[in-house]
N, C-alpha and C positions, 0 to 999 in steps of 0.2 A: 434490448430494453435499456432505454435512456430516463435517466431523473426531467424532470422539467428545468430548465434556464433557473441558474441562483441567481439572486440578487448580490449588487456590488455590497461592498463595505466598506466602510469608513474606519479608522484610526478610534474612534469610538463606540463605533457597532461591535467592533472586534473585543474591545476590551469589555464591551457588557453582554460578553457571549465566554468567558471565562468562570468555566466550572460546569457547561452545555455543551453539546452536543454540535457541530458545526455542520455535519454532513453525510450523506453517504454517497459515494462515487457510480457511477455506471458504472453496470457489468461488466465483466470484460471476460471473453472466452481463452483457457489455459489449453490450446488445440495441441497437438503433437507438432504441427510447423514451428512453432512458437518455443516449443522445449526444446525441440533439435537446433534451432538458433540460439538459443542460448549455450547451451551444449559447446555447441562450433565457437563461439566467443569467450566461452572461460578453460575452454581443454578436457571441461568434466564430461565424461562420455561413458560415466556408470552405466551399466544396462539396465539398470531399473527407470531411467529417466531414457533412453534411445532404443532400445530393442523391444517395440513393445510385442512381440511371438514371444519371446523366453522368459518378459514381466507378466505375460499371462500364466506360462507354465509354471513359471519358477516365484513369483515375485509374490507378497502378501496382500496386494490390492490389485489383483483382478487383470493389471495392464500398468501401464507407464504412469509413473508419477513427474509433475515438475521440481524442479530444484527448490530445497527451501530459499534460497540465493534469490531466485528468478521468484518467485515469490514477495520474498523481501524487497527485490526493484524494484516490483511496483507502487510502491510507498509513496516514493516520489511523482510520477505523474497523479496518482490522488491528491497526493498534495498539494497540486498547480490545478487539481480541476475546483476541490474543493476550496480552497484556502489564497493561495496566492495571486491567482486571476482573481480572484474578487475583488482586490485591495489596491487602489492606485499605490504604486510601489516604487523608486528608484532602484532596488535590487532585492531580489532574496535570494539563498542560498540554504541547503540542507546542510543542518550544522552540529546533526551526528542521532544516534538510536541507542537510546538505554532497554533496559529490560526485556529483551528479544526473546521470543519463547516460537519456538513451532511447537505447534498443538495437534495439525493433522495436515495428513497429505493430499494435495489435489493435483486430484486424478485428471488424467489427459481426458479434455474433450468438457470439463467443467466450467461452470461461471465462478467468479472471484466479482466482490465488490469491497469496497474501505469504510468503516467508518471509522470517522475522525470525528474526536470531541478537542476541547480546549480547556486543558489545564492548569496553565497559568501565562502569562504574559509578563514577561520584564525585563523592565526598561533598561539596557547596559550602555549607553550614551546618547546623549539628546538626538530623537530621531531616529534611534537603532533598539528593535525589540528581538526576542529572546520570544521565541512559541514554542513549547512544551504541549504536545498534543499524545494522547494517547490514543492507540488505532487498535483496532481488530479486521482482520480479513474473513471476510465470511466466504464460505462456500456454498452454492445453490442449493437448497433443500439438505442440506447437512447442518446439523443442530451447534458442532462443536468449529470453531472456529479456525482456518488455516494458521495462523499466526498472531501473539499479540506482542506489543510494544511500544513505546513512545516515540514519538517521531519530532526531531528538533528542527527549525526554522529561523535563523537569521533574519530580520526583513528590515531594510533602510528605507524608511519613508522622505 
């Protein structure tokens, strides 16, 4: 399941969307390939996230959960689908995450989407904004949200 095509933004669309809602991302499926790749790239090889026989037996959700980590990555490509492709840009860069909360775990085999709202925008030198976005990760037919937080954005127009 895909959103329909967003429209571009302008340097002033952006700013008259300050204090709304900007988006919400495709779905995107948390498989067990996906976990065991992340797994193999940061060393964490917990058995609640790779084993899922003994996360059934032993584990408090049923099977394998994904890393809040791997989770948290995904911040970032919502953020280039919602936000940053929009915006003729000469650079943007992720420029850090305050108030990080995991909230619930998503379980191997579930859909994740982002919403991204807009916080506030400001301006740190002629040309160079400051996006303070605040996000939730939702999980498919789960009421309580995988993760919430702010997510920062650098962008040089």
């Amino acid at each position: 399941m895909t959103n329909p095509p967003i429209a571009s933004l302008t340097l002033d669309d952006l700013k008259s969307l300050v204090g709304k809602e900007i988006g919400v991302s495709s779905w995107l499926i948390i498989d067990q390939s996906r976990i065991d790749a992340f797994a193999a790239c940061t060393g964490d090889q917990q058995w609640i996230h790779v084993d899922p026989e003994r996360a059934a037996k032993e584990g408090p959700f049923g099977g394998t959960i994904a890393h809040g980590f791997l989770t948290l990555s995904l911040l970032a490509p919502a953020g280039f689908e919602l936000l940053v492709s929009r915006l003729t840009l000469k650079q943007a860069v992720n420029a850090g995450l305050t108030h990080v909360r995991f909230m619930s775990p998503v379980r191997s085999g579930k859909n994740i989407r982002v919403r991204f709202n807009l916080e506030s925008l400001e301006e740190k030198k002629p040309g160079t904004y400051l996006a303070s976005c605040p996000v939730s990760v939702e999980i498919e037919g789960e009421e309580k949200p995988a993760l919430v937080a702010t997510s920062q954005f650098m962008m040089m127009f």
